[in-house]
C-alpha positions as CSV (number, residue, x, y, z in Angstrom):
1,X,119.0,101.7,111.4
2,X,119.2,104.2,108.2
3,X,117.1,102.7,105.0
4,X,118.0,103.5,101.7
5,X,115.8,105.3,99.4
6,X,116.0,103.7,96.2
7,X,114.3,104.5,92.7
8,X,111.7,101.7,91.7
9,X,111.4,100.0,88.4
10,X,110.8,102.3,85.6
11,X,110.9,100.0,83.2
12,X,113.1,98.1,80.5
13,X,116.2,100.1,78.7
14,X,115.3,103.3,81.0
15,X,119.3,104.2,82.6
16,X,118.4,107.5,84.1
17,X,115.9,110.1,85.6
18,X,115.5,113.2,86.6
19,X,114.5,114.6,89.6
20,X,111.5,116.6,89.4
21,X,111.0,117.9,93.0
22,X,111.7,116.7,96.6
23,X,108.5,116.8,98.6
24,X,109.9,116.3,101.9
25,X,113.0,118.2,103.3
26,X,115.4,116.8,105.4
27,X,114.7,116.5,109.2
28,X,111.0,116.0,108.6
29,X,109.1,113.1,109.9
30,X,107.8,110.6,106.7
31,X,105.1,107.5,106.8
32,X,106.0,104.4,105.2
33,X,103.9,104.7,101.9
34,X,104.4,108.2,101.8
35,X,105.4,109.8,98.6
36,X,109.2,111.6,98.8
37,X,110.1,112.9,95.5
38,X,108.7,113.0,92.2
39,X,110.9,111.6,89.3
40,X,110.6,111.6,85.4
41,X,111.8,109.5,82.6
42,X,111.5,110.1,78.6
43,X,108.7,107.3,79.2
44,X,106.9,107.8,82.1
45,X,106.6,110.3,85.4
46,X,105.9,108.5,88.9
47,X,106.5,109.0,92.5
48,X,109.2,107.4,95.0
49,X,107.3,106.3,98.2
50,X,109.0,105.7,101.6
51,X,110.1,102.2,102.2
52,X,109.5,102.6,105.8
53,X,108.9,105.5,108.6
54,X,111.3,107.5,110.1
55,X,113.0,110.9,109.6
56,X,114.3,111.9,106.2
57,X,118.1,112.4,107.1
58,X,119.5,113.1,103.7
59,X,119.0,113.8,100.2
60,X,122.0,112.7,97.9
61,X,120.7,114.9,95.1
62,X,118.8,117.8,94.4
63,X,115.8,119.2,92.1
64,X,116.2,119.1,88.4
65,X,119.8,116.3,88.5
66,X,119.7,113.6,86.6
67,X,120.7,110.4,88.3
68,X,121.4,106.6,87.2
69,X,119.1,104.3,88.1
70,X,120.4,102.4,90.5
71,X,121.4,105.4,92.6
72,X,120.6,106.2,96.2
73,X,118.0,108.9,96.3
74,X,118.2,109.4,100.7
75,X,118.1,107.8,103.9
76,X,115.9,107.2,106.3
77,X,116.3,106.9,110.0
78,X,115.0,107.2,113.2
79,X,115.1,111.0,114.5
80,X,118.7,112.0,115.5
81,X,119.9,109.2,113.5
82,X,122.5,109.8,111.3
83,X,123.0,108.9,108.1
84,X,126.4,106.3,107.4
85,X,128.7,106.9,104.8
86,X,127.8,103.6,103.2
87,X,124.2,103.9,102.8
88,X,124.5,107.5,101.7
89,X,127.9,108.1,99.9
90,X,128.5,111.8,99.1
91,X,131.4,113.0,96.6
92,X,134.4,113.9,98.8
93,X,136.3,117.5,98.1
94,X,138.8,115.4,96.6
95,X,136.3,113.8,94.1
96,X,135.0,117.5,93.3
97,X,138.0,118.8,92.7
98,X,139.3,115.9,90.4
99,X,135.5,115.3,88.2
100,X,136.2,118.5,86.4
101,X,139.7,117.6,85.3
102,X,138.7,114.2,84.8
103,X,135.9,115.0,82.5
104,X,138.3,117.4,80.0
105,X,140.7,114.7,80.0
106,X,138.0,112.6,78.9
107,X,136.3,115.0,76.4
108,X,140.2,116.2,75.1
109,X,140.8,112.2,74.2
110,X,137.4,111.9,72.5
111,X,137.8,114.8,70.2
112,X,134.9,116.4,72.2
113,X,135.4,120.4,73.4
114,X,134.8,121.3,76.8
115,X,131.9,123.1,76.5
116,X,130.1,119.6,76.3
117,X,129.7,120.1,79.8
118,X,126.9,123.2,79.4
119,X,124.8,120.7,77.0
120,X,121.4,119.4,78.8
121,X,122.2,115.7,78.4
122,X,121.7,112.6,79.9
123,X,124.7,110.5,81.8
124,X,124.4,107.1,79.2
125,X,124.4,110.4,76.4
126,X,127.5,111.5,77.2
127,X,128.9,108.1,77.7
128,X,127.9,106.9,74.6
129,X,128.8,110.7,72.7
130,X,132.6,109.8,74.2
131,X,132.6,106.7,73.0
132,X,132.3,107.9,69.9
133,X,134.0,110.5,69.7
134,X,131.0,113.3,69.1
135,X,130.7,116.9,70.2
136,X,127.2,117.2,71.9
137,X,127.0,120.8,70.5
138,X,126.9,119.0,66.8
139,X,123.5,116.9,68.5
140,X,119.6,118.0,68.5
141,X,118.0,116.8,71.9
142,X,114.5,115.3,71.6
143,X,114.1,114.2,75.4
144,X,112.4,116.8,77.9
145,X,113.1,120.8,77.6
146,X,116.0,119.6,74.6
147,X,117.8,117.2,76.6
148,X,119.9,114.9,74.5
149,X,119.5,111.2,74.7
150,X,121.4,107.7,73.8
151,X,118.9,107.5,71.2
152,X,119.7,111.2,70.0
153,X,123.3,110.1,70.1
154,X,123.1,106.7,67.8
155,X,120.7,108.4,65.6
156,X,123.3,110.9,64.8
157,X,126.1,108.6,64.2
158,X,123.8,106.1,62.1
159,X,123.1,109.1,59.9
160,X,127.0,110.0,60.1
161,X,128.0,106.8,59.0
162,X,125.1,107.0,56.0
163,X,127.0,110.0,55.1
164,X,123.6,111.9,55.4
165,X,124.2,115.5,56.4
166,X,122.6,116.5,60.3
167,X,119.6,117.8,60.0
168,X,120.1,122.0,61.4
169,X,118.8,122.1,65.3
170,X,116.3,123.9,66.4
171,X,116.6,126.5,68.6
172,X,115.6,126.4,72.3
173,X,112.4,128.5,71.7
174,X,111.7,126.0,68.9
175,X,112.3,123.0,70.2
176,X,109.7,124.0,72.5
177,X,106.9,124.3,70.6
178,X,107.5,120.4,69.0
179,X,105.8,117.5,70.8
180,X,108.4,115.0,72.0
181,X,107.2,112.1,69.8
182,X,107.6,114.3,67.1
183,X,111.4,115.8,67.5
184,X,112.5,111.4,68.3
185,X,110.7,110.9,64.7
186,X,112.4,113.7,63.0
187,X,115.8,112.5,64.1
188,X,115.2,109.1,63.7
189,X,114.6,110.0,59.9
190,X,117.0,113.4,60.1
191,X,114.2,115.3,58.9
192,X,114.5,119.1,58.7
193,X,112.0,120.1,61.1
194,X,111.9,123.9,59.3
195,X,111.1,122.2,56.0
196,X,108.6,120.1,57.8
197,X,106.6,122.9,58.8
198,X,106.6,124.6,55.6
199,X,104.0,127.7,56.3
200,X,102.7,126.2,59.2
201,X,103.7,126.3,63.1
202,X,105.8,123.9,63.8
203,X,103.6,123.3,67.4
204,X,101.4,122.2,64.6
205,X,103.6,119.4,63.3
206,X,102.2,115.9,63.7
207,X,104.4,112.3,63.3
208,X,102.4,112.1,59.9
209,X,103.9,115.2,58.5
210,X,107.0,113.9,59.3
211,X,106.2,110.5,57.6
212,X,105.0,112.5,54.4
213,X,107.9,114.4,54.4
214,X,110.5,111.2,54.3
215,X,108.4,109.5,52.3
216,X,108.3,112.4,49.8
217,X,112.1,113.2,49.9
218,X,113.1,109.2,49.2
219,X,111.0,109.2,46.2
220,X,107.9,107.3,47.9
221,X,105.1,110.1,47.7
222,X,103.3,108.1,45.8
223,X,102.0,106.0,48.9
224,X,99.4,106.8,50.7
225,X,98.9,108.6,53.9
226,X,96.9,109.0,56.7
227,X,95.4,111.6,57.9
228,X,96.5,112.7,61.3
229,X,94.6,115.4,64.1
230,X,96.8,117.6,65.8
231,X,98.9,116.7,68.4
232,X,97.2,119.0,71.0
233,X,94.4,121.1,71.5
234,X,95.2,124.7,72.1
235,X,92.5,126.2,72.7
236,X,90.8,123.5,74.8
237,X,93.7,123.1,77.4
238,X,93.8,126.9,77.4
239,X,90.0,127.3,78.0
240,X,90.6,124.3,81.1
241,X,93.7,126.1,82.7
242,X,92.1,129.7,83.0
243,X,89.2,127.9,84.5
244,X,91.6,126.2,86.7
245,X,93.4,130.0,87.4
246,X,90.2,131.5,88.0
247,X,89.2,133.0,84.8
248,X,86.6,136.0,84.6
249,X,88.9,138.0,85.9
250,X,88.7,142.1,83.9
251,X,92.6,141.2,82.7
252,X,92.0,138.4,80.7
253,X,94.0,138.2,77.3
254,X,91.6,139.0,74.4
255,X,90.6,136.2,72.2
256,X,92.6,137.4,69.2
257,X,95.8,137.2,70.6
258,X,98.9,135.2,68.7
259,X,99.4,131.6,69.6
260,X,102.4,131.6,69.8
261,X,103.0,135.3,71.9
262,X,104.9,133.3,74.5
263,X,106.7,129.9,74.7
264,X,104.4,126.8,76.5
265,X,105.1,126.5,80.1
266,X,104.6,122.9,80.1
267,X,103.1,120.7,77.4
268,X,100.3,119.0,78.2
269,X,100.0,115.2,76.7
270,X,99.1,115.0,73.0
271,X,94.8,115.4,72.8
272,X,93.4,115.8,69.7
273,X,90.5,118.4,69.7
274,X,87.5,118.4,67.4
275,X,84.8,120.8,67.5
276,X,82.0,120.0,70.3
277,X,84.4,118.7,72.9
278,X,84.4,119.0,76.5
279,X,87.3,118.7,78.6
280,X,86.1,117.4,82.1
281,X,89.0,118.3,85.0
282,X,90.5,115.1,86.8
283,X,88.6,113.9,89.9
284,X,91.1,113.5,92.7
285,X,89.7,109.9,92.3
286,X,90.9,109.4,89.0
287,X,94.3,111.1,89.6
288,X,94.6,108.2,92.2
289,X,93.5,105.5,90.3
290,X,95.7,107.1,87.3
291,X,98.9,106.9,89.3
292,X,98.6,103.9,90.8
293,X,97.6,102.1,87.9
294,X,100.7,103.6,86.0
295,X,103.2,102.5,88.7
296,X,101.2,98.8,88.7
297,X,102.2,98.5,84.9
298,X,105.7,99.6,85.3
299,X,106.1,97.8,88.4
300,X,105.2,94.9,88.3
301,X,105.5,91.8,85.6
302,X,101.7,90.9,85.1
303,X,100.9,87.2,84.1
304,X,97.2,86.1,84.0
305,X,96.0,82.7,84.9
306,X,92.4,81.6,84.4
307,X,89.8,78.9,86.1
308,X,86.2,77.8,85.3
309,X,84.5,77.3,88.9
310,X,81.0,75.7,89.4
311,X,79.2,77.8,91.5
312,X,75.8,75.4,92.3
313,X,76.9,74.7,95.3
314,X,78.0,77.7,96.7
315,X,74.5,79.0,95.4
316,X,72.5,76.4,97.0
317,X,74.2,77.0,100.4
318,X,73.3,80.6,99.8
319,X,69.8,80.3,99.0
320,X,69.5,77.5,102.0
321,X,70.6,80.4,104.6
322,X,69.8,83.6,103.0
323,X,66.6,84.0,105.1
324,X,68.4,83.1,108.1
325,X,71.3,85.7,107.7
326,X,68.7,88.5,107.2
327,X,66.7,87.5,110.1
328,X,70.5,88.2,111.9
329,X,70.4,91.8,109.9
330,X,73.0,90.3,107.8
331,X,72.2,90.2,103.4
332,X,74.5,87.7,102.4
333,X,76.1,87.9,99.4
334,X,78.5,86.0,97.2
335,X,81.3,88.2,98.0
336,X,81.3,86.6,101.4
337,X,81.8,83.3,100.3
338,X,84.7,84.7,97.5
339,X,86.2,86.3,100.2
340,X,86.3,83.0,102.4
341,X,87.3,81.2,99.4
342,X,90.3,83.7,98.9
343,X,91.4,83.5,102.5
344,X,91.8,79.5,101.9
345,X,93.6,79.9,98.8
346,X,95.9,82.3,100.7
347,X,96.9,79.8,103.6
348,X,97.5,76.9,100.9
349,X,100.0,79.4,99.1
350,X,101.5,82.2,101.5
351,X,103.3,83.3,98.7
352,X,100.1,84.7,96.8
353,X,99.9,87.0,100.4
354,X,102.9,88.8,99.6
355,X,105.0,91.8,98.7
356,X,107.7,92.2,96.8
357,X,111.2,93.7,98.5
358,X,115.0,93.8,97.1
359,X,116.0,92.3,100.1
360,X,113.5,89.3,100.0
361,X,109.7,88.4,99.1
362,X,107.8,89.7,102.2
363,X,105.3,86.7,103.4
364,X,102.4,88.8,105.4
365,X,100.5,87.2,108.4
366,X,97.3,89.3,108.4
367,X,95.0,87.9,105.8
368,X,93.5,91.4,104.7
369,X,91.2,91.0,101.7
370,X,90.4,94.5,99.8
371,X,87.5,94.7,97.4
372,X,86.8,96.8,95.0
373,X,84.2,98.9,94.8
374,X,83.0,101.0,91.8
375,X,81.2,104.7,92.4
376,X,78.6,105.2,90.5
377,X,79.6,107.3,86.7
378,X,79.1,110.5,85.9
379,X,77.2,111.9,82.9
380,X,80.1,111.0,80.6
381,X,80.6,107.5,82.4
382,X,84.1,108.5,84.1
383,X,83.2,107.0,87.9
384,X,86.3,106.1,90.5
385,X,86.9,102.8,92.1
386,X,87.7,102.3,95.6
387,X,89.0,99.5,97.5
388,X,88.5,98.9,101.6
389,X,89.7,96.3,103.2
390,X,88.3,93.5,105.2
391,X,90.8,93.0,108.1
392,X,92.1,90.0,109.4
393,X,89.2,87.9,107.4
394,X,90.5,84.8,108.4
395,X,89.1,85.6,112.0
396,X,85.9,85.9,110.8
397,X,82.9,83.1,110.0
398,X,80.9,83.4,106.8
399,X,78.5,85.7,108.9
400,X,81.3,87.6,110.2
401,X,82.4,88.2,106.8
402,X,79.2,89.4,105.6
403,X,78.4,91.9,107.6
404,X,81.3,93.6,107.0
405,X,80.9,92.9,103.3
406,X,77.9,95.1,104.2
407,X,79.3,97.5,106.3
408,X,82.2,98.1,104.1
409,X,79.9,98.6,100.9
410,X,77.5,101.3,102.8
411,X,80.2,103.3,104.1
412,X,81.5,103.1,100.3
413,X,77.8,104.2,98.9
414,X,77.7,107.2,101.4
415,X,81.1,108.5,101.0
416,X,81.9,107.7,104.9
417,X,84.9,105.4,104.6
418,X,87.5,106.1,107.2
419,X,91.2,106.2,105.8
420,X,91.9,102.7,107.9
421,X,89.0,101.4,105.9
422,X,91.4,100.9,103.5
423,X,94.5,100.8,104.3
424,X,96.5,97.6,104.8
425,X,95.5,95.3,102.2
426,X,97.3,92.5,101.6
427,X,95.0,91.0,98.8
428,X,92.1,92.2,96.1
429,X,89.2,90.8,94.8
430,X,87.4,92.5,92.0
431,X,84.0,91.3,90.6
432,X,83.5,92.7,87.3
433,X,80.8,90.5,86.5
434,X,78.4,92.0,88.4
435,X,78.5,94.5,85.1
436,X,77.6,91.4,83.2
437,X,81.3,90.6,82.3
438,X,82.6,87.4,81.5
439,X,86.4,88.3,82.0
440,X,88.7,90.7,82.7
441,X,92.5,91.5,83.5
442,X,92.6,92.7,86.5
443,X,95.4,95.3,87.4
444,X,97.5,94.4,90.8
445,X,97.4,96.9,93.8
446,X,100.7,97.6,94.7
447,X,102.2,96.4,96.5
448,X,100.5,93.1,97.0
449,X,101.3,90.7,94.0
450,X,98.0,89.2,93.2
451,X,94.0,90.4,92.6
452,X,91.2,87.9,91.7
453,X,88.6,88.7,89.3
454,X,85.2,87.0,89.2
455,X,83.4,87.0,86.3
456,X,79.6,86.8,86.1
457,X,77.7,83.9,86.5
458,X,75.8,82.0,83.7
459,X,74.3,78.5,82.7
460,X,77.1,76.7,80.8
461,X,76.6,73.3,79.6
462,X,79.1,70.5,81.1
463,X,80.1,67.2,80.6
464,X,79.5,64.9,83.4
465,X,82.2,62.2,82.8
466,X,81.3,58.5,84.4
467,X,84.5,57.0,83.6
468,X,88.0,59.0,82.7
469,X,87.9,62.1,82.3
470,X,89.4,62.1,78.7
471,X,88.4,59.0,77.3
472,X,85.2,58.9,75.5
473,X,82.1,57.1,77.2
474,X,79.2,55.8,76.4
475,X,77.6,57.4,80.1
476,X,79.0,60.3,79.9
477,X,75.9,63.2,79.6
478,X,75.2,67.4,79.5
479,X,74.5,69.1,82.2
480,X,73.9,72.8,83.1
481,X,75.7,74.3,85.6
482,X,76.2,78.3,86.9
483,X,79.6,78.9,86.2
484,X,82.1,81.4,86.7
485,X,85.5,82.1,85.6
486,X,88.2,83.6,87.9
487,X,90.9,85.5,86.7
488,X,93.9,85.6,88.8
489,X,96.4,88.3,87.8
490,X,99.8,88.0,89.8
491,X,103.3,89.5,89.9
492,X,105.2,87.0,87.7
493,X,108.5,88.3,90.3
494,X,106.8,86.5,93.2
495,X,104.7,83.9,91.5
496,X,105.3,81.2,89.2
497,X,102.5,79.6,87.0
498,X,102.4,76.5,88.9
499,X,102.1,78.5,92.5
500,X,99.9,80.8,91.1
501,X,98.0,77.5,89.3
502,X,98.0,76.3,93.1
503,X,96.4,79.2,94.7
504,X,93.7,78.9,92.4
505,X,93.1,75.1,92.6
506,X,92.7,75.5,96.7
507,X,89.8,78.4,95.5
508,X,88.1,76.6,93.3
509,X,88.0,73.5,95.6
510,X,86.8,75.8,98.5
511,X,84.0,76.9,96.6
512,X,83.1,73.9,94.9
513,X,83.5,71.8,97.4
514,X,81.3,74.6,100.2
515,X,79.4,73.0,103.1
């Protein structure tokens, strides 16, 4: 049966994105997981994965489009499959022939000229520019390479309707050289990005400038401003990417060369440089960790729940057996029990071992519990974080679990964890405390929909109530206890508070409660 490849959530007021690049062609074989195609929006760049395995029979749309949405990337199948008319709807001839008479009908009645159509611009753009009956050509793109946008549109009728003359465009060549951020400010405001500048390159132009410039031209100059970096740092990106090229080579440009001899290929994100940095090249690691926390934030509604939990019991189980454990090769550890704990808090909610589908909440039977594990930093304190997986931990015992608590964490300290070490969790415990932290928010793994974080543990002072809880009494004493807080991060899509409330409860009374 054909799937259909759909874009994920990109976030709130987003309509469109582009197609960067198709990593797979059609006819090749793809994993579930695997990453297809690689798409951008004006906020964010991320990757579509496969929704299951199969053969990649089609690709609705190619390299560079821009697409709504809520469109159908591809299908996939099984091999020799192919790919239905539903699931993958193509334009017919007849459509083909009729969009381009269509769209100059459409232009004609909105007062628009036809050569609309050559303007880089996105679909909701031209929808909107119709609407309101505005030529495209008379409109300065801020989005990627001087695409026009909705907010480009509505900008330029707000200023119409102020009876503000447009701000003159930039040319391609210029537009290039003017940080995103910067062109959506100048618009917003219609400043003149030339008289911005002044003597200055306008790749040099920061949002302040702009500020200063508005502020200055409405009579407000008397306010004061902040200072600003700039947006980028020339020379360091340039000193990282002939590293990256192999630099050293006899042809290298000299040092005195102009700045600006040729346009940016492609701007890197705004990094403001000050003498004495050092740029330090992405780890593969961190790339990882980058993406997937990215595609977590955008993904997923994040709602954090927290839970005081008295440990003394769990400790004095742990200090009753410890000895015993070793004598079985085994340290034992408080993961162990966390990991037990989690497993019972899983089988009193289901939904908290879960993923997230559009055709339905996906309920997983394998209770596979990943934990995080932090490599050790580097000079500068960037590290990595990895997470393998204890499979089917409801199959093991406490001793069971352990060990391959132990097993897990050795491969993890001598870089020999196999890729099904961890792969196919379906739950993630992170314990920042043993850093000495109190509490965190922990960021979900996709696509699971909840991680626990354990704080560390510390003497609090209790009350010990001998009658109600809330009522005051005369019995009632301190105590000190080692305590612990949990925080529970989950996918608000999937969980409510009271489910995710419940999941927690049946953890806290597994631990509290250990015999």
């Amino acid at each position: 049966m054909a799937t259909e490849i759909k874009i994920p959530d990109v976030g709130v007021g987003t309509e469109d994105v582009t197609i960067v690049r198709w990593l797979v062609k059609v006819g090749e074989p793809v994993k579930e997981g695997a990453t297809l195609v690689e798409i951008a929006t004006d906020k964010v760049d991320t990757e579509v994965v496969a929704p299951v395995s199969g053969t990649l029979l089609k690709r609705n749309f190619s390299d560079g489009e821009i697409v709504d949405v809520a469109a159908v990337l591809g299908v996939i199948g099984a091999e020799r499959e192919e790919a239905s008319a539903s699931a993958a709807p193509a334009p017919t001839e007849e459509k083909a022939k009729a969009a381009p008479a269509s769209t100059k009908a459409g232009a004609e009645d909105a007062g628009t000229e036809t050569a609309d159509e050559s303007v880089k611009a996105t679909p909701v753009a031209r929808r909107v520019a119709q609407e309101e009956g505005i030529s495209l050509d008379a409109i300065s793109g801020t989005g990627s390479g001087g695409q026009i946008t909705k907010d480009d549109v509505l900008s330029h009728v707000a200023q119409a309707k102020r009876g503000d003359a447009p701000a003159p465009a930039l040319s391609a060549e210029e537009a290039a050289h003017v940080s995103q951020p910067v062109a959506r400010l100048a618009a917003t405001y219609n400043a003149n990005l030339r008289e911005v500048a002044g003597d200055k390159p306008l790749s040099d132009i920061t949002r302040h400038d702009v500020l200063r410039f508005v502020a200055k031209r409405n009579g407000l100059d008397h306010l004061p401003t902040e200072p600003d970096y700039p947006t980028e740092a020339p020379a360091v990106v340039s000193t990282l990417r002939q590293a990256q090229d192999g630099a050293g080579s006899t042809s290298a440009a000299p040092a005195a060369a102009p700045a600006q001899a040729s346009a940016p290929a492609a701007r890197p994100s705004a990094a403001p440089s000050m003498d004495g940095d050092v740029v330090v090249p992405h780890s593969r690691i961190r790339q990882i960790i980058a993406k997937n926390m990215v595609l977590s934030a955008f993904t997923a509604p994040h709602v954090t729940t927290l839970w005081d939990v008295n440990m003394a019991t769990v400790i004095a189980h742990r200090t009753a057996h410890k000895k015993e454990f070793a004598t079985a090769g085994v340290n034992l550890t408080l993961t162990a029990y966390l990991v037990q704990a989690i497993v019972a808090g899983l089988k009193a909610v289901p939904a908290a071992n879960a993923s997230w589908s559009d055709e339905g909440v996906i309920i997983r039977r394998a209770y596979n519990v990943g934990m995080a594990v932090a490599l050790a930093p580097d000079q500068y304190g960037l590290g990595g974080l990895i997470v393998p997986v204890i499979h089917n931990a409801d199959d093991l015992n406490l001793q069971g679990v352990a060990r391959r608590v132990n097993e897990l964490a050795e491969k993890a300290r001598s870089n020999k964890l196999a890729p099904q070490d961890m792969q196919g969790g379906t739950f993630t415990l992170t314990n920042y405390g043993t850093g000495g932290s109190i509490f965190q928010t922990p960021v979900i793994l996709q696509p699971q929909v909840g991680i626990l974080g354990v704080g560390a543990i510390e003497k609090r002072p209790i009350v010990v109530s001998q009658g109600h809880p809330l009522e005051a009494n005369t019995g009632d004493y301190l105590t000190f206890a080692p305590m612990t807080t949990l925080g529970f991060s989950y996918d608000h899509r999937v969980l409510d508070g009271a489910s995710a409330d419940a999941f927690c409860a049946a953890v806290k009374k597994a631990l509290e409660g250990w015999k």
